[in-house]
ROFI-541791 format. One line per 3 residues: their letters; for each residue z, y, x of N, C-alpha, C. Coordinates in steps of 0.1 Angstrom, whole numbers. Last residue first. Layout:
BEGIN
a = Z,Y,X,Z,Y,X,Z,Y,X  ...;
END
This chain:
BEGIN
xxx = 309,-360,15,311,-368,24,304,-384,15  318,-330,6,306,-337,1,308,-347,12  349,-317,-12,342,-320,2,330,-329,-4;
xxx = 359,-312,-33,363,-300,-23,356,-307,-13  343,-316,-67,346,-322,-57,351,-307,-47  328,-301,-89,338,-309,-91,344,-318,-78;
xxx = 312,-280,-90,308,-293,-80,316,-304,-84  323,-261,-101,312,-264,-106,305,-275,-99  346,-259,-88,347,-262,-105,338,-266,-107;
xxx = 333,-248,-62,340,-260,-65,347,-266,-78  321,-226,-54,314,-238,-59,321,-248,-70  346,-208,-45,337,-207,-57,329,-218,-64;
xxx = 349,-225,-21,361,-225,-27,354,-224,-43  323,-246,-7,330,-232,-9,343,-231,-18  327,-279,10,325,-272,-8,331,-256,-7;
xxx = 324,-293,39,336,-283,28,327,-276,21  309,-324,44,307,-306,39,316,-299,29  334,-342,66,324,-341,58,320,-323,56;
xxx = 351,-348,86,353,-354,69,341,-354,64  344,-329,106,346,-343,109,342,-347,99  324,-309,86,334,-306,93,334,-325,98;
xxx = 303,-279,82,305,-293,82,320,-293,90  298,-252,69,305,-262,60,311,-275,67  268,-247,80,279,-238,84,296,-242,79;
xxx = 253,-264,75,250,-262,83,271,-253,90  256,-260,42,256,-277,49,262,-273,65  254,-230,46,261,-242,35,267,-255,45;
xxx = 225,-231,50,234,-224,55,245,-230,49  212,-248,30,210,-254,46,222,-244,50  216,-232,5,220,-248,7,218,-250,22;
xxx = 203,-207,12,214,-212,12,220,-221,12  176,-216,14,184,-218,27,203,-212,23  173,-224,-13,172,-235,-1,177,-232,15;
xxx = 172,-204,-33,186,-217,-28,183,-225,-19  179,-172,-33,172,-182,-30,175,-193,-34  201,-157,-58,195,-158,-47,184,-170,-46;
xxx = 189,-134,-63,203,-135,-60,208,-145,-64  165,-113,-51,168,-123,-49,178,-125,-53  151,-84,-70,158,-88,-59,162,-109,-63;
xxx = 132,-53,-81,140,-64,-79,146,-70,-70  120,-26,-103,128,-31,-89,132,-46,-92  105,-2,-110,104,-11,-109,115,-19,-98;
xxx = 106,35,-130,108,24,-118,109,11,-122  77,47,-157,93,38,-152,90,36,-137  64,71,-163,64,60,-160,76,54,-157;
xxx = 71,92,-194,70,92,-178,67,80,-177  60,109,-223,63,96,-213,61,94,-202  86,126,-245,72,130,-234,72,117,-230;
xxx = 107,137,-262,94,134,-260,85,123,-252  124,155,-253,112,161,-253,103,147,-258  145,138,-248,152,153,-250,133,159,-259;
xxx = 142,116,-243,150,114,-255,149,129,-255  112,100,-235,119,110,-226,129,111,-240  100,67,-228,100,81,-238,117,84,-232;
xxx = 85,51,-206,97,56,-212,92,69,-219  59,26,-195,65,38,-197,75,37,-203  42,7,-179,53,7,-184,58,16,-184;
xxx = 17,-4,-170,15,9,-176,25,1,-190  14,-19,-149,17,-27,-162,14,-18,-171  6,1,-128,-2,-9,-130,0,-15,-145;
xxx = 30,17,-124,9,21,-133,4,11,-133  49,-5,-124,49,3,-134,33,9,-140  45,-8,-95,41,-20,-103,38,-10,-120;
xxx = 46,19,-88,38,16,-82,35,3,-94  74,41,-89,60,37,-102,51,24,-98  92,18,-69,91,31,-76,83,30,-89;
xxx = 102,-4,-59,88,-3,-64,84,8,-66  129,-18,-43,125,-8,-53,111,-3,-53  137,-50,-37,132,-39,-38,131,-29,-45;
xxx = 158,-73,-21,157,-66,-25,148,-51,-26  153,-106,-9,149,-94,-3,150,-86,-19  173,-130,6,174,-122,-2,162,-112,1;
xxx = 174,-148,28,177,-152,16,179,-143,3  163,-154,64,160,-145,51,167,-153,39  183,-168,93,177,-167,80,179,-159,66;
xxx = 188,-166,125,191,-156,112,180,-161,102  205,-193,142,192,-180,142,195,-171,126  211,-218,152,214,-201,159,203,-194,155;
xxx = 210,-242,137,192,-235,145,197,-221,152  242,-244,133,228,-253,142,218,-247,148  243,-221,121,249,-223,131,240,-234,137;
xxx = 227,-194,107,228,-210,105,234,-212,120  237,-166,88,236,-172,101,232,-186,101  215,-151,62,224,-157,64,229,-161,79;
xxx = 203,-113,52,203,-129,60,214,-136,63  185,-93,32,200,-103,35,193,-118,39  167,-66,37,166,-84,35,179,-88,39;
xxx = 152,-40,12,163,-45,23,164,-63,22  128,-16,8,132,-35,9,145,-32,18  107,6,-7,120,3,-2,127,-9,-1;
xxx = 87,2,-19,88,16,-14,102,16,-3  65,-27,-24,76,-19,-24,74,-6,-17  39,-43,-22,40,-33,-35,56,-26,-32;
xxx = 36,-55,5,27,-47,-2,32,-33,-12  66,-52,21,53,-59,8,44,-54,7  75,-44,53,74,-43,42,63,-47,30;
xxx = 69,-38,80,74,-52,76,74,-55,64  59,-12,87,50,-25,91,51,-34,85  88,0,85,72,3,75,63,-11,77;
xxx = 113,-22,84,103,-12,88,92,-11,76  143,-27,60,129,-33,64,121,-21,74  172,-31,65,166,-25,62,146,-23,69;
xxx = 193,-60,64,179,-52,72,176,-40,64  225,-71,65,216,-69,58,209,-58,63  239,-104,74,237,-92,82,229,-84,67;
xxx = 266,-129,75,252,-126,68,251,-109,77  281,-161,71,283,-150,77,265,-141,74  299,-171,38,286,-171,47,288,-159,56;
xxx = 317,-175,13,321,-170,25,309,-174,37  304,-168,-13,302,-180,-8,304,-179,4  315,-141,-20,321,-157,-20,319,-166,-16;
xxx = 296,-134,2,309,-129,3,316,-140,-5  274,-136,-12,275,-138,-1,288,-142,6  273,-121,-33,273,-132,-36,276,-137,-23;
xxx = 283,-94,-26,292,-101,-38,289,-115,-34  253,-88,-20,260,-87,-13,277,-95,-15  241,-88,-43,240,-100,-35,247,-102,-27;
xxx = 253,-67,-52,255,-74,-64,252,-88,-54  247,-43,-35,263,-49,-38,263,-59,-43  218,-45,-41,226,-46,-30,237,-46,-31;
xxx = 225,-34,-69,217,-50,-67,221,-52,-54  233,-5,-69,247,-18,-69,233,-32,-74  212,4,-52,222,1,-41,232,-6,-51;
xxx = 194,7,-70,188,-1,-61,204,-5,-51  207,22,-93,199,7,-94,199,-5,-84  203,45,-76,218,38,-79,213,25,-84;
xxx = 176,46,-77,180,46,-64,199,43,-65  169,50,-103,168,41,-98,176,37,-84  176,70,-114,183,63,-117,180,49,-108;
xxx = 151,89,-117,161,98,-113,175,87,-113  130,75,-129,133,76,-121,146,84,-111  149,47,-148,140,55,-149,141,62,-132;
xxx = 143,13,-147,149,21,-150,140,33,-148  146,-22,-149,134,-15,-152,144,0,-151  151,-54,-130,157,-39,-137,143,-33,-137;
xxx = 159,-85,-120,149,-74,-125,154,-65,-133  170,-110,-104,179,-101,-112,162,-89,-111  165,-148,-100,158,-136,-99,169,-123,-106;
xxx = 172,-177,-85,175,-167,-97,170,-155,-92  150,-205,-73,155,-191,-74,159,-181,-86  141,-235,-60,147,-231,-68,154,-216,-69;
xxx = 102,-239,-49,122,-242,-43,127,-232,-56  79,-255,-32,86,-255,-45,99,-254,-42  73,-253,-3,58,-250,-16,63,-247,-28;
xxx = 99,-240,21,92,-248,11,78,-244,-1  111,-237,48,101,-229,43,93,-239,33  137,-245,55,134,-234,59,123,-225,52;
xxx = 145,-273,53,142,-260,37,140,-250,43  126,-292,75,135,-292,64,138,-280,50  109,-265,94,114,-271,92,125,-274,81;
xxx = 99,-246,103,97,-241,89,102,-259,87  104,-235,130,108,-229,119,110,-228,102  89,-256,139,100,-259,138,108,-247,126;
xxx = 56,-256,125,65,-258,136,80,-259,130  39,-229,100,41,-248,112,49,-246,116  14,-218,78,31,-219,86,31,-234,86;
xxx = -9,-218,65,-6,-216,79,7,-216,87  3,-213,29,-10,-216,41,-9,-213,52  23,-210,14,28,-210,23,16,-215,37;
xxx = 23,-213,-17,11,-221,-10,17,-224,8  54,-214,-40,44,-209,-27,37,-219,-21  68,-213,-67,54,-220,-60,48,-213,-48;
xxx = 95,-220,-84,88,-210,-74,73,-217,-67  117,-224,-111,110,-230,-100,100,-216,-94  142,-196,-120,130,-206,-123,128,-218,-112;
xxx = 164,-180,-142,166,-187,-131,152,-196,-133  165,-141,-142,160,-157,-145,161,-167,-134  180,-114,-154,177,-122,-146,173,-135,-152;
xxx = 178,-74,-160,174,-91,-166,177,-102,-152  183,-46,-174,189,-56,-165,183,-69,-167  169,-12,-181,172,-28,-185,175,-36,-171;
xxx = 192,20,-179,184,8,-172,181,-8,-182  178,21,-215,176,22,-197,190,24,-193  174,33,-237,175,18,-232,176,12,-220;
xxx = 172,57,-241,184,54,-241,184,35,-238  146,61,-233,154,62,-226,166,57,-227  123,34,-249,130,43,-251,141,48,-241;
xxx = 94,28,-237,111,18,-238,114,36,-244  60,8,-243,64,19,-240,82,20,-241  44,-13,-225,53,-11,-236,56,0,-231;
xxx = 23,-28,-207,17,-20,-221,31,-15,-227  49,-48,-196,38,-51,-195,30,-40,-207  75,-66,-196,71,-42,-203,62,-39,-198;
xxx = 69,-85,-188,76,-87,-205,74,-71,-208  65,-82,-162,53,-87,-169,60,-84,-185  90,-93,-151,89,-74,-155,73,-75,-163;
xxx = 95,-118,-158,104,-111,-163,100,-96,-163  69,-131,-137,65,-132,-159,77,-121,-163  77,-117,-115,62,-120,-120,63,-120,-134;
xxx = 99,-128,-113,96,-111,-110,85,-112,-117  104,-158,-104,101,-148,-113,102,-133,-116  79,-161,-80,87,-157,-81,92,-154,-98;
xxx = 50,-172,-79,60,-173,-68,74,-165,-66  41,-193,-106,45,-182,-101,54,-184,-89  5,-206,-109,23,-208,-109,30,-196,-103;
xxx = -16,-189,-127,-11,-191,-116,4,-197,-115  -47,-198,-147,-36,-198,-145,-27,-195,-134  -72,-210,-155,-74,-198,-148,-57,-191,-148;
xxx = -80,-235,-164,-70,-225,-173,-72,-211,-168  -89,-245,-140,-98,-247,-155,-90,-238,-164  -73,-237,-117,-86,-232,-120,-93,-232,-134;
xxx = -42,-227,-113,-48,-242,-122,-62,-236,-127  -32,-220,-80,-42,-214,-91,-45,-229,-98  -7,-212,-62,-15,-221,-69,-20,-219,-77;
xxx = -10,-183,-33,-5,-182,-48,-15,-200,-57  -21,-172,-16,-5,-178,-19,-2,-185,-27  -43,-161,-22,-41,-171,-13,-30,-181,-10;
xxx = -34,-136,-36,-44,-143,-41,-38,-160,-32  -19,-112,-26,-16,-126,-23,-17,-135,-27  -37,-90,-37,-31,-93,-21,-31,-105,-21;
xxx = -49,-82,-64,-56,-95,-52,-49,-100,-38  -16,-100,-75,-27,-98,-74,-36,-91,-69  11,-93,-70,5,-106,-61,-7,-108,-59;
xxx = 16,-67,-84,9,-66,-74,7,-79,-64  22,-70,-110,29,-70,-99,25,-66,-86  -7,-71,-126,4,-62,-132,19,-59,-123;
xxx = -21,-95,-118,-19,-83,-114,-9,-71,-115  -2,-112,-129,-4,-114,-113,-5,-103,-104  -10,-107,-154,4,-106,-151,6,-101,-135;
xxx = -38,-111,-160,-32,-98,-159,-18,-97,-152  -40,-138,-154,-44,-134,-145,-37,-118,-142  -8,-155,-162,-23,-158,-165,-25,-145,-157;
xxx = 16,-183,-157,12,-167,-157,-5,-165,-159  42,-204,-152,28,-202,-154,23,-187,-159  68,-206,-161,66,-207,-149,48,-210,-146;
xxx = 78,-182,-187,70,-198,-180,72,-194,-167  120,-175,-190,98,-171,-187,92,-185,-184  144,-171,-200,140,-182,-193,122,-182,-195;
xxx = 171,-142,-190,156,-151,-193,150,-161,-190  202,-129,-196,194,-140,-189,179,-144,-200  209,-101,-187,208,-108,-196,200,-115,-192;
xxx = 239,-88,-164,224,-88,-166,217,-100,-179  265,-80,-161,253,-73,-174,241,-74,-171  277,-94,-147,269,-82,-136,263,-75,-149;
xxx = 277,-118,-158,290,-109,-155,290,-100,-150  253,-124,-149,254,-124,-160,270,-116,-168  257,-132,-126,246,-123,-131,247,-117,-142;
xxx = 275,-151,-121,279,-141,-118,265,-129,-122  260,-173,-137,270,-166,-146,277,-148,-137  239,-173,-121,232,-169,-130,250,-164,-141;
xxx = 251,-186,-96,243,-175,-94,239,-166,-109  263,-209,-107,271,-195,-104,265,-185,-100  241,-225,-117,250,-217,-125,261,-208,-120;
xxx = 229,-226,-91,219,-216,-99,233,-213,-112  248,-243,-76,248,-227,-74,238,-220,-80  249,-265,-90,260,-256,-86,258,-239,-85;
xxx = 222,-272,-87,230,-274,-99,242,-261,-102  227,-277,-57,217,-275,-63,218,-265,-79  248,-294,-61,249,-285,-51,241,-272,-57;
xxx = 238,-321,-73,249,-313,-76,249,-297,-75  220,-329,-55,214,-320,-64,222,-314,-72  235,-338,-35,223,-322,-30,224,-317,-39;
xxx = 249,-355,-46,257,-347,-46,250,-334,-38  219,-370,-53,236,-371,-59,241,-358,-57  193,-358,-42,194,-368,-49,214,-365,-48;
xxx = 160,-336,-40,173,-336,-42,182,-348,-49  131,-340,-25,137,-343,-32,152,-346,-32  109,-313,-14,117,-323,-13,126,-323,-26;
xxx = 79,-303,-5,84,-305,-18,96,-315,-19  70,-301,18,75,-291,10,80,-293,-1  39,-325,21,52,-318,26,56,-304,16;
xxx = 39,-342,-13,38,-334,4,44,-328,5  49,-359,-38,39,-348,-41,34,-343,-22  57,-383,-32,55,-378,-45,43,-369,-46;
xxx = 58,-387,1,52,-395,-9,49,-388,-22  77,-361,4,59,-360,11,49,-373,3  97,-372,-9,89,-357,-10,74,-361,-9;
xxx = 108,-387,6,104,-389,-4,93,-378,-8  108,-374,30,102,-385,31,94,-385,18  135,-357,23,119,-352,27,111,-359,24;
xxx = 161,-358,4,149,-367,10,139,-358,11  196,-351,6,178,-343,2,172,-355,12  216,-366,8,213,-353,-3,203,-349,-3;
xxx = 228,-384,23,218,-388,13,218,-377,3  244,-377,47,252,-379,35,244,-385,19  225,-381,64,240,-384,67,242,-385,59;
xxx = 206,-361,57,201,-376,60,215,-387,55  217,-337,56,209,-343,45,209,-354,45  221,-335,81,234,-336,71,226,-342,61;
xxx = 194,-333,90,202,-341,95,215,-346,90  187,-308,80,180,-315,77,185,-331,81  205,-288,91,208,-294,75,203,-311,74;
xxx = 217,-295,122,209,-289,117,211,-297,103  252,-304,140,237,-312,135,231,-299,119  258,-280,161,262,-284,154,250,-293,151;
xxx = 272,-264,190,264,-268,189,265,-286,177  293,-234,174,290,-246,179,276,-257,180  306,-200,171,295,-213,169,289,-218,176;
xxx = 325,-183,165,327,-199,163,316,-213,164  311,-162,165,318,-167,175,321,-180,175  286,-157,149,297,-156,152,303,-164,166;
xxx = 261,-131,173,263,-137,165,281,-148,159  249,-99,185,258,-108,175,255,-117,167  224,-85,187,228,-101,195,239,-106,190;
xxx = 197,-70,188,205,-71,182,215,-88,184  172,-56,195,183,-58,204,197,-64,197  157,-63,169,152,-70,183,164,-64,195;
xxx = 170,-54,146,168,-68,150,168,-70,164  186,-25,160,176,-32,150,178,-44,155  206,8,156,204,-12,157,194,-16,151;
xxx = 210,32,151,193,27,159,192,11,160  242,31,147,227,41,142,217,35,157  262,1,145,252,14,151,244,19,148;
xxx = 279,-16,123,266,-18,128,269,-3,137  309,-39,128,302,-24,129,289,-24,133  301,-76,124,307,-60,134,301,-49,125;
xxx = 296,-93,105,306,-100,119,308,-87,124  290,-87,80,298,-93,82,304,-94,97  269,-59,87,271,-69,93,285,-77,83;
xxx = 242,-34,82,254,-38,76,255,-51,80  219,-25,91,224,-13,83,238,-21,82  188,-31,108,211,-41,109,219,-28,102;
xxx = 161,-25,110,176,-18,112,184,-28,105  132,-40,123,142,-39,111,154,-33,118  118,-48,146,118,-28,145,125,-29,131;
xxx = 108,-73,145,119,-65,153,124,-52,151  90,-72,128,101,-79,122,113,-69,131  71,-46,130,70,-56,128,85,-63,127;
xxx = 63,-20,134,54,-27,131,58,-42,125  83,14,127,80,2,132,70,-8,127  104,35,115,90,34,118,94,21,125;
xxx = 126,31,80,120,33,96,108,28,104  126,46,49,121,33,56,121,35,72  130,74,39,142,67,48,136,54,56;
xxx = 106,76,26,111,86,39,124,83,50  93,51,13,101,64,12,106,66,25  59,38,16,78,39,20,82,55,20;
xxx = 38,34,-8,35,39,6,57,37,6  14,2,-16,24,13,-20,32,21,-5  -16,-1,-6,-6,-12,-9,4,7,-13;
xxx = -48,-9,-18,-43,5,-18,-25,3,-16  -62,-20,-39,-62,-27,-27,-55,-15,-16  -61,-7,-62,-54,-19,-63,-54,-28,-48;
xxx = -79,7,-61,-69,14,-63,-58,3,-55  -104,-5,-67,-101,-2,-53,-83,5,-48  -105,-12,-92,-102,-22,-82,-98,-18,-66;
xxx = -102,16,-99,-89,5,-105,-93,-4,-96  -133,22,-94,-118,32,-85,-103,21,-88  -153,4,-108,-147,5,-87,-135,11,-85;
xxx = -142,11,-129,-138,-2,-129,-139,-4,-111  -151,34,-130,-136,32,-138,-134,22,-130  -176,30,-125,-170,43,-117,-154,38,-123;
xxx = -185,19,-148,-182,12,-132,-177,15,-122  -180,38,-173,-175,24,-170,-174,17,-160  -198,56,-164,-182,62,-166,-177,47,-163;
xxx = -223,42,-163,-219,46,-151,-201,48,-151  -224,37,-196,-221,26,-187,-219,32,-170  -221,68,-202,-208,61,-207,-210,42,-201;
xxx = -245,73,-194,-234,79,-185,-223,72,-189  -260,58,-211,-264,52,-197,-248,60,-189  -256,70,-236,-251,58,-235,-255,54,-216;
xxx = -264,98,-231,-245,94,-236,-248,78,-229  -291,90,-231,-284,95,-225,-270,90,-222  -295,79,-258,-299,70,-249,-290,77,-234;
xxx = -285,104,-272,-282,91,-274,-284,82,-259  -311,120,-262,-295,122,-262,-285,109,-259  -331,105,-278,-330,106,-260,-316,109,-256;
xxx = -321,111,-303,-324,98,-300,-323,97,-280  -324,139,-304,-311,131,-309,-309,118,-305  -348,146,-300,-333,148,-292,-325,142,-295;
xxx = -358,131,-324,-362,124,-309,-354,129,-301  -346,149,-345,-344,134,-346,-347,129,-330  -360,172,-339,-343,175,-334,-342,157,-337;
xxx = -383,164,-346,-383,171,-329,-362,167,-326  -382,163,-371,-387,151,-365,-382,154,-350  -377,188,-378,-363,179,-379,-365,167,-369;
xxx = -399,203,-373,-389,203,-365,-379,196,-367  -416,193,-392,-418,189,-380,-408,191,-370  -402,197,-418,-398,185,-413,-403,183,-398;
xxx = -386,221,-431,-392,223,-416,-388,208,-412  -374,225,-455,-389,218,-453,-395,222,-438  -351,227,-456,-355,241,-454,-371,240,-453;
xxx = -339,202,-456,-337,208,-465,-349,221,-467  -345,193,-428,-349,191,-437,-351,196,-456  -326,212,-414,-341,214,-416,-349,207,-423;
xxx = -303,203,-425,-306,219,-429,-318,223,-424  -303,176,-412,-302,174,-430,-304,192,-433  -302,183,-388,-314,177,-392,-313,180,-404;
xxx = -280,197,-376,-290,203,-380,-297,197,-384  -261,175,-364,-257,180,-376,-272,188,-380  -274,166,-341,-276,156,-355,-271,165,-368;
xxx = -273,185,-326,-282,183,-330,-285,169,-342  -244,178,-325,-253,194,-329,-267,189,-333  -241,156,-313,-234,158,-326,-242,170,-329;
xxx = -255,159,-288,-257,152,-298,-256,154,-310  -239,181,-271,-253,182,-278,-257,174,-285  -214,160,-275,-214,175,-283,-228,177,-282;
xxx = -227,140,-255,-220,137,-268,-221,153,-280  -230,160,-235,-240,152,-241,-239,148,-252  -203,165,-226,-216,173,-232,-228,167,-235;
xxx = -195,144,-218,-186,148,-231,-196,160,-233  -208,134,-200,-209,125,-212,-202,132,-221  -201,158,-179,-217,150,-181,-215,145,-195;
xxx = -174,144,-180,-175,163,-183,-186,158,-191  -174,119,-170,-171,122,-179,-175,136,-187  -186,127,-144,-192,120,-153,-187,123,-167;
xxx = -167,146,-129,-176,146,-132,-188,140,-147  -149,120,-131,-144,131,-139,-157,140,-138  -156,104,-117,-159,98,-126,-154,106,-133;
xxx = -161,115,-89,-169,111,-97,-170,108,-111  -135,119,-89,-141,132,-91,-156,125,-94  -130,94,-79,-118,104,-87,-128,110,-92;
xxx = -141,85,-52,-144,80,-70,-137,86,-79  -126,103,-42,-144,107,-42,-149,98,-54  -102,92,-37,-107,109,-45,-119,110,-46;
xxx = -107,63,-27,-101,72,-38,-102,85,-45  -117,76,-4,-130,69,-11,-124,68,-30  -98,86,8,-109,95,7,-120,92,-1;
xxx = -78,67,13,-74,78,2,-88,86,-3  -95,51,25,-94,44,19,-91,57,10  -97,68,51,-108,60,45,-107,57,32;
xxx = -68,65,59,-75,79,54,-89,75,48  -59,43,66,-57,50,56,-62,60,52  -73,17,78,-83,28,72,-79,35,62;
xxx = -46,-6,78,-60,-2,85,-69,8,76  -14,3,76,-26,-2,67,-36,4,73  10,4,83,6,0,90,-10,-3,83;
xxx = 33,22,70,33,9,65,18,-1,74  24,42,82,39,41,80,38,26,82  -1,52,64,0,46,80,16,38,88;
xxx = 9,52,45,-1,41,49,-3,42,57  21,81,47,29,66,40,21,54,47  1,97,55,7,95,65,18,79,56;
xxx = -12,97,32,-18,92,47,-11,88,49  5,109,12,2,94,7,-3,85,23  7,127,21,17,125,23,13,108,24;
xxx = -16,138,20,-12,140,39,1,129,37  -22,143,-7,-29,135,-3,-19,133,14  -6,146,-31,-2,150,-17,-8,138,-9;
xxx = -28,149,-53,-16,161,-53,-6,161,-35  -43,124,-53,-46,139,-51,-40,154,-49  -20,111,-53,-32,109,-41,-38,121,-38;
xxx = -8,118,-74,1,118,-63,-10,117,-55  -26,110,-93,-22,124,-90,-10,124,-78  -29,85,-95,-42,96,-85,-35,108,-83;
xxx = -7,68,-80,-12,73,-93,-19,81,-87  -6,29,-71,-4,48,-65,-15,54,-73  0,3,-87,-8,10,-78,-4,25,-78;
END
């Protein structure tokens, strides 16, 4: 969440951020933030003089009793007692006043750095970087019309799937429903394939591999910011009060959760490879057909914790680092620079790598890369000790995709086929053990 002292220190700035980012009642919302601010610093003052008239008047009892002035000790005993009763009603106000401003903080999304571009919605993303052309300063999605050349009116994954018996839907929808398909021979190979070259090229990147639950309990949820935004998203095992996670981001930066790191430990590097659980409530139609848009799908995650004056190099070799991946896996790809509108909740800075699919001709998401700034950080209240002074700042927060795998596998299939069959990427192929899937 956004630290008061930035709210209160540049309040026009924090507005105008939320408005950037498209958030109904930003000035409402910063206003009711500082007003519980000073409430409960008020309060506090209130309880910390109350407390001290306490202690005073408890200390004098035992020197009027001494002095045989018990009618006045009795008098300083009942201040002492109303006192009391006092402290204690302001120390439960300090308590609600704590507990409205944290909840309300928390509904408060994080604001975009200065570079993010204005816009509302998908279209208004900038094309910063193409495989197929030179991008242009103002390209965005919505005039944006390269695609490759080579492409043919081809059979869609979900159809190769069929053809060669690598992914059952059907089955799916029997086991468990829609969204949940089942990978069988040489899908699940595939499958297989590319979480360990996702996780060894990660891992040849200096990132050190974790393997987290894939269950989370409520602080964690919060501690990212899924929680309360994307409450709805998110599978809840009610009698445990548990969530499956929709990412691992969730349990791997959840680990400097209360910790304080030492500078010289910085940057940390981590990736994990997990399952994923999205609810995905209200998406239909064609777009979200076959792997386009699954409940349960397979993702290596890369998470960094660093400091601030470091992050923004952090953030652009993770962007080289997907970018890498894409590039072996010779895919044609573009990468966004998100609008304000378009962006998470909790980031300050997103860029989205998309692949081409030659069947559906359209651009699919397979990466989104962020930088969080402090924002997840006050919330986990994940700090650094400073090596020169001391001192503890908050940390940056960042992560990224690297990668998905379902629409890479459909990009793949989609973009791969040939008469014979699905030409195997060159990189895959130790780890597939085969050069064609037929």
């Amino acid at each position: 969440m956004l630290t008061l002292k930035l709210i209160t220190e540049q309040t026009d700035r924090v507005i105008s951020g939320l408005q950037k980012k498209h958030f109904d009642g930003a000035k409402e919302a910063v206003d009711k933030a500082i007003a519980l601010d000073k409430s409960r610093r008020e309060t506090q003052q209130k309880l910390d003089a109350c407390l001290a008239e306490q202690k005073k008047c408890a200390a004098e009892i035992g020197g009027l009793m001494k002095q045989g002035k018990r009618e006045e000790a009795e008098s300083a005993k009942a201040k002492v007692a109303e006192l009391k009763e006092e402290s204690q009603a302001l120390q439960q106000k300090m308590n609600e006043v704590e507990q409205e401003l944290t909840a309300h903080l928390c509904t408060i999304p994080n604001i975009p750095y200065d570079i993010v571009p204005e816009g509302s919605c998908a279209e208004d993303n900038v094309v910063v970087k193409s495989s197929l052309r030179e991008c242009k300063e103002g390209d965005t999605v919505g005039n944006w019309d390269t695609v490759p050349t080579n492409c043919e009116a081809k059979l869609p994954h979900w159809e190769l799937a069929k053809k060669y018996n690598l992914i059952d839907f059907d089955l799916g929808v029997k086991i468990s429903g829609a969204g949940f398909p089942v990978y069988i021979g040489k899908g699940a190979r595939l499958q297989r394939a590319l979480i360990n070259f996702f996780l060894d090229e990660a891992r040849n990147s200096g990132y050190t591999e974790i393997m987290p639950p894939t269950v989370v309990n409520q602080a964690s949820g919060y501690g990212t910011g899924q929680l309360p935004d994307k409450e709805g998203q998110m599978y809840h095992c009610e009698v445990d009060d548990l969530y499956l996670i929709p990412t691992a981001e969730v349990p791997v930066t959840n680990i400097y959760r209360d910790v304080i790191l030492d500078e010289k430990d910085l940057p940390i590097k981590n990736c994990a490879y997990t399952q994923c659980f999205r609810r995905e409530a209200g998406s239909y139609g064609k777009d979200v057909r076959g792997l386009n848009r699954l409940h349960e799908f397979s993702k290596i995650e890369i998470v960094r914790i660093d400091t601030p004056e470091h992050s923004e190099q952090s953030h652009q070799e993770m962007l080289a680092h997907v970018e890498g991946l894409l590039q072996k896996l010779e895919l044609p790809y573009r990468i966004l620079r998100l609008c304000g509108g378009d962006q998470s909740f909790t980031s300050a800075i997103c860029y989205d790598f998309e692949v081409y699919s030659e069947a559906q001709q359209r651009w699919l998401e397979v990466s989104s890369v962020s930088n969080f700034d402090t924002y997840q950080a006050n919330r986990l209240k994940c700090r650094y000790r400073h090596a020169a002074d001391k001192k503890t700042e908050l940390c940056h927060t960042l992560n990224g995709s690297a990668l998905a795998l379902p629409r890479i596998v459909a990009s793949i299939l989609e973009n791969n086929q040939t008469e014979e069959g699905i030409r195997v990427p060159k990189v895959l192929i130790p780890y597939m053990g085969c050069e064609m899937i037929n």
